[in-house]
Backbone as CSV, one residue per row, in Angstrom:
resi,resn,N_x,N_y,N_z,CA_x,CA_y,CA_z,C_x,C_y,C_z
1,UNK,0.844,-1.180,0.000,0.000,0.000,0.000,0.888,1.242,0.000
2,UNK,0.594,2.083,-0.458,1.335,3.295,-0.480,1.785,4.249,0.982
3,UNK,2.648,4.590,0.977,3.246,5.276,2.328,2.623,6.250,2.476
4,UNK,1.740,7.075,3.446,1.117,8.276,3.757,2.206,8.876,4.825
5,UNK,2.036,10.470,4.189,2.619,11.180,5.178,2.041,11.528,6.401
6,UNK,2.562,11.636,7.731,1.999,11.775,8.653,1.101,13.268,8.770
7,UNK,1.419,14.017,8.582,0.982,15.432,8.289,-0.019,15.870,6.774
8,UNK,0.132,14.514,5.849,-1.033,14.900,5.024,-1.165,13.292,4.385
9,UNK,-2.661,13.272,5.404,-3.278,12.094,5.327,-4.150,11.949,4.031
10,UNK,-3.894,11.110,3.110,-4.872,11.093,1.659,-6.359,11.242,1.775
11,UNK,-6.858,12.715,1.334,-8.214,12.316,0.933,-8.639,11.939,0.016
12,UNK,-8.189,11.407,-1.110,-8.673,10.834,-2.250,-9.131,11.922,-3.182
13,UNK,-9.140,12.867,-2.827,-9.650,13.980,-3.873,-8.555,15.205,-3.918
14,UNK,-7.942,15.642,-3.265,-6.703,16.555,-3.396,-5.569,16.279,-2.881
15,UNK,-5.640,15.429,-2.076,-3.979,14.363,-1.704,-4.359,13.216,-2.256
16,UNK,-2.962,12.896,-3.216,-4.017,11.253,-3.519,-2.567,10.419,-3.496
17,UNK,-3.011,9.112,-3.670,-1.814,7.835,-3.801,-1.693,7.846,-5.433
18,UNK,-0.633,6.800,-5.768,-0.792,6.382,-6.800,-1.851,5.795,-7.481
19,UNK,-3.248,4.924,-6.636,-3.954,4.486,-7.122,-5.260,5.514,-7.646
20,UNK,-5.235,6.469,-7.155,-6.241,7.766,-7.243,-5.697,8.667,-8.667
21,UNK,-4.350,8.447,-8.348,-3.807,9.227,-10.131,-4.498,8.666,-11.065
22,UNK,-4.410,7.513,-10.917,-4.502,6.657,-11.980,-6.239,6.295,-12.828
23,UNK,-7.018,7.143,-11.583,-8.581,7.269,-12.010,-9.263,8.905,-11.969
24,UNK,-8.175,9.322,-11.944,-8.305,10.982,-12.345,-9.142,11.055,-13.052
25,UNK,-10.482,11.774,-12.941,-11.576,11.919,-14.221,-11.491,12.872,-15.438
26,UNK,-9.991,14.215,-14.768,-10.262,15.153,-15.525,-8.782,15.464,-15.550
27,UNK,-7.801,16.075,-16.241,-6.397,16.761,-16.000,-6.208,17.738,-15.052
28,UNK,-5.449,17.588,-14.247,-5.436,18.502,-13.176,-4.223,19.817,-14.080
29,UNK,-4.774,20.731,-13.614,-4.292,21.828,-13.986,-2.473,22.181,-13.670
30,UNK,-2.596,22.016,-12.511,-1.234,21.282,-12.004,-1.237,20.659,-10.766
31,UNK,-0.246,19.605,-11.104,-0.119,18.472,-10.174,1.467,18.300,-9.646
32,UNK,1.151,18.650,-8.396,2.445,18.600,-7.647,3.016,17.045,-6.930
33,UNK,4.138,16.549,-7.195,4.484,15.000,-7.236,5.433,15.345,-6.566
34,UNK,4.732,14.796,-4.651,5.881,14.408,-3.601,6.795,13.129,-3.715
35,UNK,7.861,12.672,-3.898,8.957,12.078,-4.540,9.081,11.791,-5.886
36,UNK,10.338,11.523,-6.014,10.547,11.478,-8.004,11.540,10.433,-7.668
37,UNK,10.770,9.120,-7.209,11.145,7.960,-7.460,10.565,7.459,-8.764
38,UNK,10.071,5.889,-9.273,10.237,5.361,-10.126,8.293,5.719,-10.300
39,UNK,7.539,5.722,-9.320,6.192,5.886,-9.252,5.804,7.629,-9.558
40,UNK,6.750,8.099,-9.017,6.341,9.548,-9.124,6.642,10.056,-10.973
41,UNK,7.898,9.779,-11.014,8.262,10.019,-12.449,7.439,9.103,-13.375
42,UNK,7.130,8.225,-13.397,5.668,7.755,-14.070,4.714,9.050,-14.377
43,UNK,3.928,8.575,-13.223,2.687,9.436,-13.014,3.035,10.745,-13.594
44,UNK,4.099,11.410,-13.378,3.881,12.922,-13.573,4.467,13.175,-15.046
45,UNK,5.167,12.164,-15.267,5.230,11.790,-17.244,3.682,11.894,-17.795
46,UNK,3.065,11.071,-16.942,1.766,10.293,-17.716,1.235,11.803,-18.098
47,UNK,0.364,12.778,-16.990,0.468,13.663,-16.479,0.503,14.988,-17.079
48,UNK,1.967,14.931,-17.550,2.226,16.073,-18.440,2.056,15.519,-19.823
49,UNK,1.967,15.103,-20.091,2.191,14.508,-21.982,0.320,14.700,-22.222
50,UNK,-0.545,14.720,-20.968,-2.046,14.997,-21.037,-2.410,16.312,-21.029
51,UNK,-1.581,17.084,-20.346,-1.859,18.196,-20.398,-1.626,19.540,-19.148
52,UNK,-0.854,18.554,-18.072,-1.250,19.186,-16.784,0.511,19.989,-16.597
53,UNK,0.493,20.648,-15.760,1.646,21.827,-15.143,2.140,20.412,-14.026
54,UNK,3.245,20.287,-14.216,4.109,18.912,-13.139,5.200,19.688,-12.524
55,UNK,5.057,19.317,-11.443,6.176,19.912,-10.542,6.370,18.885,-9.623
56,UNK,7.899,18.314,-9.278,7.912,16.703,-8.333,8.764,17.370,-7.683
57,UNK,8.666,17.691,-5.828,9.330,17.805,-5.225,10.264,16.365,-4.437
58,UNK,11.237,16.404,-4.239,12.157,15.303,-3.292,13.325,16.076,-2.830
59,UNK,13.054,15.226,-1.923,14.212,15.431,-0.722,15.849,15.027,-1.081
60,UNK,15.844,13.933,-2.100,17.339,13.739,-2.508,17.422,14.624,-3.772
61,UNK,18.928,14.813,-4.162,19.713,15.645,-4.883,19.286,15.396,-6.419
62,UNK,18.519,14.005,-6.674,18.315,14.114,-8.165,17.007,12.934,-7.925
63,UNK,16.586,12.934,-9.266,15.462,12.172,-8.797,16.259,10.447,-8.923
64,UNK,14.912,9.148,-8.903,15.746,7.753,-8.756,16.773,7.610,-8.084
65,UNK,16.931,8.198,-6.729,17.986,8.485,-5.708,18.271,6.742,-4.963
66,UNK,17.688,6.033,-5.261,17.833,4.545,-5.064,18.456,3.800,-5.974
67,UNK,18.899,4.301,-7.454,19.432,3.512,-8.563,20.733,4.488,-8.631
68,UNK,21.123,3.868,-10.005,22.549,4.515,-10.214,22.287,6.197,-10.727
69,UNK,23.210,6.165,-9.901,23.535,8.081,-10.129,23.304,8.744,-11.900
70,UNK,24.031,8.191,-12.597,24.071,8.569,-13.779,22.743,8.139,-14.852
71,UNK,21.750,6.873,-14.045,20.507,7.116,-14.281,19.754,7.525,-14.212
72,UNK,19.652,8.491,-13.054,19.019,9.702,-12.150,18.855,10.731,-12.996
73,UNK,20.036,11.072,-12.990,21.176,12.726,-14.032,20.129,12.302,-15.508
74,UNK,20.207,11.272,-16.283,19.733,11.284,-17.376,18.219,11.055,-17.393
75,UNK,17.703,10.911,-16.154,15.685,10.651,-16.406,15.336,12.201,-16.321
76,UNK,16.327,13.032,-15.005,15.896,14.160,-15.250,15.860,15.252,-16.605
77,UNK,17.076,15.367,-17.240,17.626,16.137,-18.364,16.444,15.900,-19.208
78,UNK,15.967,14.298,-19.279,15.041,13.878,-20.405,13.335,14.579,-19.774
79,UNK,13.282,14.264,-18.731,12.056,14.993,-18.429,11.728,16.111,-18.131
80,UNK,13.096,17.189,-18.033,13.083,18.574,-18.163,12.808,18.522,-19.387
81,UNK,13.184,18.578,-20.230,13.194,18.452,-21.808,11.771,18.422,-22.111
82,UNK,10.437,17.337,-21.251,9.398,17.238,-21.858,8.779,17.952,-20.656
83,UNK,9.283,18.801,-20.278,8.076,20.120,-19.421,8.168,19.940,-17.820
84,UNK,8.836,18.747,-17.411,8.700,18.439,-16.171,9.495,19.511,-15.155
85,UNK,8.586,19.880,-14.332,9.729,20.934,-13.159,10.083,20.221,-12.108
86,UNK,11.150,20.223,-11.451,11.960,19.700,-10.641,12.291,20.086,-9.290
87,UNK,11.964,20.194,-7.835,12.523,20.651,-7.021,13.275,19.626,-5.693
88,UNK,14.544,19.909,-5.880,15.820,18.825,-5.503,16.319,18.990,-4.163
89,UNK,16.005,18.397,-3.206,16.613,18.837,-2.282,16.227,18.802,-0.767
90,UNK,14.665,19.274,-1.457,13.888,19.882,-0.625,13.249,18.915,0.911
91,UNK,12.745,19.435,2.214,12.283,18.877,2.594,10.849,19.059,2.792
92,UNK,9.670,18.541,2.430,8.161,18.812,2.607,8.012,18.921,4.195
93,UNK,7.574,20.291,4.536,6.919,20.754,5.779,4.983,20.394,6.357
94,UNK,4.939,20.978,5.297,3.285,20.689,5.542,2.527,20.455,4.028
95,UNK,1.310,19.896,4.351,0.227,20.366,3.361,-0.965,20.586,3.755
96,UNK,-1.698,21.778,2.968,-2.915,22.762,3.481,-3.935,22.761,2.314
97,UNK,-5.053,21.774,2.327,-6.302,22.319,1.368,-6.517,23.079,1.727
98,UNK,-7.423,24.498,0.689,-8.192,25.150,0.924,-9.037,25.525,-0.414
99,UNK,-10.705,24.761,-0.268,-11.456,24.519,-1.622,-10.360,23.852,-2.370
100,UNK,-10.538,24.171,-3.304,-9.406,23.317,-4.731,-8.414,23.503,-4.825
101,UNK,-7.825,24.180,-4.145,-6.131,24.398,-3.928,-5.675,23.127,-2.964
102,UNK,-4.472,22.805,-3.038,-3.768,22.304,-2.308,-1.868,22.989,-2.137
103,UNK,-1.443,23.269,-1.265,-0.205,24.437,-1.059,0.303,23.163,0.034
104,UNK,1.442,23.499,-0.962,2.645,22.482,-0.183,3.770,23.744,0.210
105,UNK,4.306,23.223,1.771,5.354,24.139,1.898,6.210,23.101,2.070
106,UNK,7.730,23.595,1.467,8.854,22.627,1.913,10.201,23.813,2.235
107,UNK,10.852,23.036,2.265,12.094,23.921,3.040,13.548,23.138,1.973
108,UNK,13.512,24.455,1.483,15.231,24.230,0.550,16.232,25.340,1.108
109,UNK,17.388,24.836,1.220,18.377,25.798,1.705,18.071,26.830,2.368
110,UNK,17.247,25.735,3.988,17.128,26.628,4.945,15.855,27.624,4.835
111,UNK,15.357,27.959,3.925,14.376,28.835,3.769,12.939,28.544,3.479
112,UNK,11.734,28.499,4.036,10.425,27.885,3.416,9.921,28.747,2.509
113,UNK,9.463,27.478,1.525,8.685,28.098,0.119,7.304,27.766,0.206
114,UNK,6.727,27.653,-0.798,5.267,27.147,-1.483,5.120,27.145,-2.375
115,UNK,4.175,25.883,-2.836,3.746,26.019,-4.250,2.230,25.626,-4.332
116,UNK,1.719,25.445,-4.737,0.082,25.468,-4.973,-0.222,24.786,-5.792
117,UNK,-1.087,23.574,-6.495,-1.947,23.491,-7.077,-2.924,22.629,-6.844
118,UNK,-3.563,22.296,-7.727,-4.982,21.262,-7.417,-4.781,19.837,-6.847
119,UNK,-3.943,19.176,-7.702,-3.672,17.843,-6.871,-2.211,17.914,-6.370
120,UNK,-2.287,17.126,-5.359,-1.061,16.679,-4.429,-1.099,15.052,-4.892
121,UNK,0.456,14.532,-5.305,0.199,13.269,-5.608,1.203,12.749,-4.675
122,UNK,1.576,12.125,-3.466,2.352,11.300,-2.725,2.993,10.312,-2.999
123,UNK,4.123,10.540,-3.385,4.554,9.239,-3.911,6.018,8.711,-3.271
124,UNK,5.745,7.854,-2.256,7.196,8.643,-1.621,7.517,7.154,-0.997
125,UNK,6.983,6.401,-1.617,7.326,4.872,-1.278,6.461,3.889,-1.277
126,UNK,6.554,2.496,-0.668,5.336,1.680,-0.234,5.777,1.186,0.726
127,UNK,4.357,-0.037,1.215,4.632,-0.666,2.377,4.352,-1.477,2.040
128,UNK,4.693,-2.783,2.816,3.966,-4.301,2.406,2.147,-4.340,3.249
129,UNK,1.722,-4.759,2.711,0.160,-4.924,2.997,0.237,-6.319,4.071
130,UNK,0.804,-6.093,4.965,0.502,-7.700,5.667,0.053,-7.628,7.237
131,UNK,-0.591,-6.349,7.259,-1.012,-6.140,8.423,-2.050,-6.922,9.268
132,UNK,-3.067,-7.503,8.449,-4.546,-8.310,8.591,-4.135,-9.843,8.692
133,UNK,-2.918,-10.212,8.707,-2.833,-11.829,7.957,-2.317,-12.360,8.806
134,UNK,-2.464,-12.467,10.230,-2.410,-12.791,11.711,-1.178,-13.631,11.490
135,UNK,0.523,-13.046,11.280,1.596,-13.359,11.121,2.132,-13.922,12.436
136,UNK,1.578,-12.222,13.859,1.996,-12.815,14.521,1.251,-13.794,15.622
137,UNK,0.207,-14.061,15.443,-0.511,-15.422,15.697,0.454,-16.428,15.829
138,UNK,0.820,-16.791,14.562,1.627,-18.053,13.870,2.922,-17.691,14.474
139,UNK,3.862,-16.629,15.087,5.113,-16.868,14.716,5.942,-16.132,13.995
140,UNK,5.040,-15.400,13.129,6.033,-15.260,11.670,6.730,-13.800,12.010
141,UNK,7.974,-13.782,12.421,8.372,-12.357,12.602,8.512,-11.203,11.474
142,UNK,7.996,-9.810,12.051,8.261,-9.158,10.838,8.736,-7.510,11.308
143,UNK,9.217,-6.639,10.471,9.913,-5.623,10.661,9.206,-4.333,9.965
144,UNK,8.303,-3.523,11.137,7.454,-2.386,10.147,6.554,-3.455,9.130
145,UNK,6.439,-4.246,9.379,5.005,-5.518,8.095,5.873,-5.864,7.146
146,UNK,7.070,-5.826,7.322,8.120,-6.504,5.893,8.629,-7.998,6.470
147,UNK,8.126,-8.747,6.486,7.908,-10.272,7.026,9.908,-10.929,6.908
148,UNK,10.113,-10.794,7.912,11.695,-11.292,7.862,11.816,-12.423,7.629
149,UNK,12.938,-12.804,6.582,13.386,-14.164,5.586,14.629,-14.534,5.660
150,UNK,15.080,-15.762,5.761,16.492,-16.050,5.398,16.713,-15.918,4.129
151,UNK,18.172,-16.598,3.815,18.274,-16.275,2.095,17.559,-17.642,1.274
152,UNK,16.481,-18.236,1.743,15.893,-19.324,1.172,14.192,-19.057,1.258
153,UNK,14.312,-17.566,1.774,12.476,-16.781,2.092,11.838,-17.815,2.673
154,UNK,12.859,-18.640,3.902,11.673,-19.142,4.531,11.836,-18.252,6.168
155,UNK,10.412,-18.063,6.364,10.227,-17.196,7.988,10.772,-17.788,9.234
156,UNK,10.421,-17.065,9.938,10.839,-17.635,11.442,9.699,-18.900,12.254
157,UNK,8.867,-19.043,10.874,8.081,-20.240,11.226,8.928,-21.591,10.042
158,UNK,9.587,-22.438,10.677,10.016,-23.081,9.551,9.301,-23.867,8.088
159,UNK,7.553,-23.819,8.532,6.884,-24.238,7.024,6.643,-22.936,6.641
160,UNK,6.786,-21.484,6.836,6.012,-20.684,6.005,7.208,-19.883,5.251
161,UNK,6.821,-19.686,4.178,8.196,-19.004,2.488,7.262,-17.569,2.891
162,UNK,7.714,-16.452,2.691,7.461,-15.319,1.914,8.592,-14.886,0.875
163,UNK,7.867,-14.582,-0.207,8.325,-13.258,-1.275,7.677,-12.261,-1.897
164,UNK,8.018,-11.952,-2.622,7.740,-10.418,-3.264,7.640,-9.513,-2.521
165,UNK,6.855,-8.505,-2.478,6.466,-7.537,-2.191,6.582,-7.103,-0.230
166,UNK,6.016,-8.181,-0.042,6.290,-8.456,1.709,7.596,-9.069,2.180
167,UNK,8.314,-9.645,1.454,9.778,-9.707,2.138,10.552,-8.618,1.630
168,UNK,11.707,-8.825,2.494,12.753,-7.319,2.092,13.325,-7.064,1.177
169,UNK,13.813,-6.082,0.758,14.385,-6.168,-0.881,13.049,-4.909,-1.013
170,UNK,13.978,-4.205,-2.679,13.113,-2.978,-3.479,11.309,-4.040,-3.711
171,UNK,10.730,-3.174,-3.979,8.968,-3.492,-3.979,8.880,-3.376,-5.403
172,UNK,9.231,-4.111,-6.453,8.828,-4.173,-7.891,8.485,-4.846,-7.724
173,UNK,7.620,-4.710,-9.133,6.154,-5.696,-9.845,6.984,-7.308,-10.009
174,UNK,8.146,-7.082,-10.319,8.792,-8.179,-11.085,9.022,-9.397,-10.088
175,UNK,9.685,-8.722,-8.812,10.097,-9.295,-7.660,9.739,-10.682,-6.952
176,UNK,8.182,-10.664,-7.404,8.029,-12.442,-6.799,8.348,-13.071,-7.352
């Protein structure tokens, strides 16, 4: 499930997850994209090539701050190129609806800014979904809901395997 910030809890209509982008009824005029990981730079590709004003704030120095450096350097150059705005660095302070606005403040070199627009899109990680699945009933130890594995993904119950998404390691589609 997608990571919510503690300070701006998704309402589904002006803070949204990835799954709320993705049923947008109309182009948002502009859409501001908290991280420019692999989900954010998606979405705010998708985004702009439709029609909308993209602006992806993050906290690390370039975006894909989890892969190689020089893949980072080149997603940005390419998505400046197709309209995308960029703010690097930064740390997100708050977020404030008011009616159809949504105003993000963050803090770059020490100083707080803002920016404004209609949607807020959060994209700033995931979690494993294994909260409901009575792990620790059984045994099965886990870390923040990321179900701990040896290097053979079997748990701390010796019949039960986890992979993909709920054991440790990056959260791609590919992964199980």
């Amino acid at each position: 499930t997608p990571v919510e910030l503690p300070f701006a809890k998704f309402d589904h209509k002006n803070i949204i997850d990835s799954t709320d982008a993705l049923e947008l009824s109309a182009v948002p005029k502009h859409l501001i994209v908290i991280g420019a990981g692999v989900i954010g730079l998606e979405m705010g590709s998708v985004w702009k090539r439709l029609g909308a004003e993209v602006t992806l704030l993050d906290m690390a120095e370039r975006p894909l701050a989890i892969m190689d450096g020089d893949l980072g350097k080149e997603a940005q150059k390419i998505m400046t190129k197709q309209g995308l705005n960029f703010e690097l660095g930064v740390q997100v302070a708050d977020i404030k609806t008011k009616g159809k606005t949504t105003t993000v403040t963050f803090e770059k070199n020490g100083k707080k800014e803002t920016i404004s627009g209609d949607k807020v899109l959060v994209s700033v990680g995931r979690k494993p979904n294994t909260m409901q699945l009575g792990l620790e009933e059984v045994g099965v130890k886990t870390d923040r809901g990321v179900i701990q594995v040896n290097d053979a993904f079997q748990t701390s119950v010796p019949t039960i395997y986890a992979v993909g998404d709920c054991a440790p390691g990056p959260m791609l589609a590919h992964k199980g």
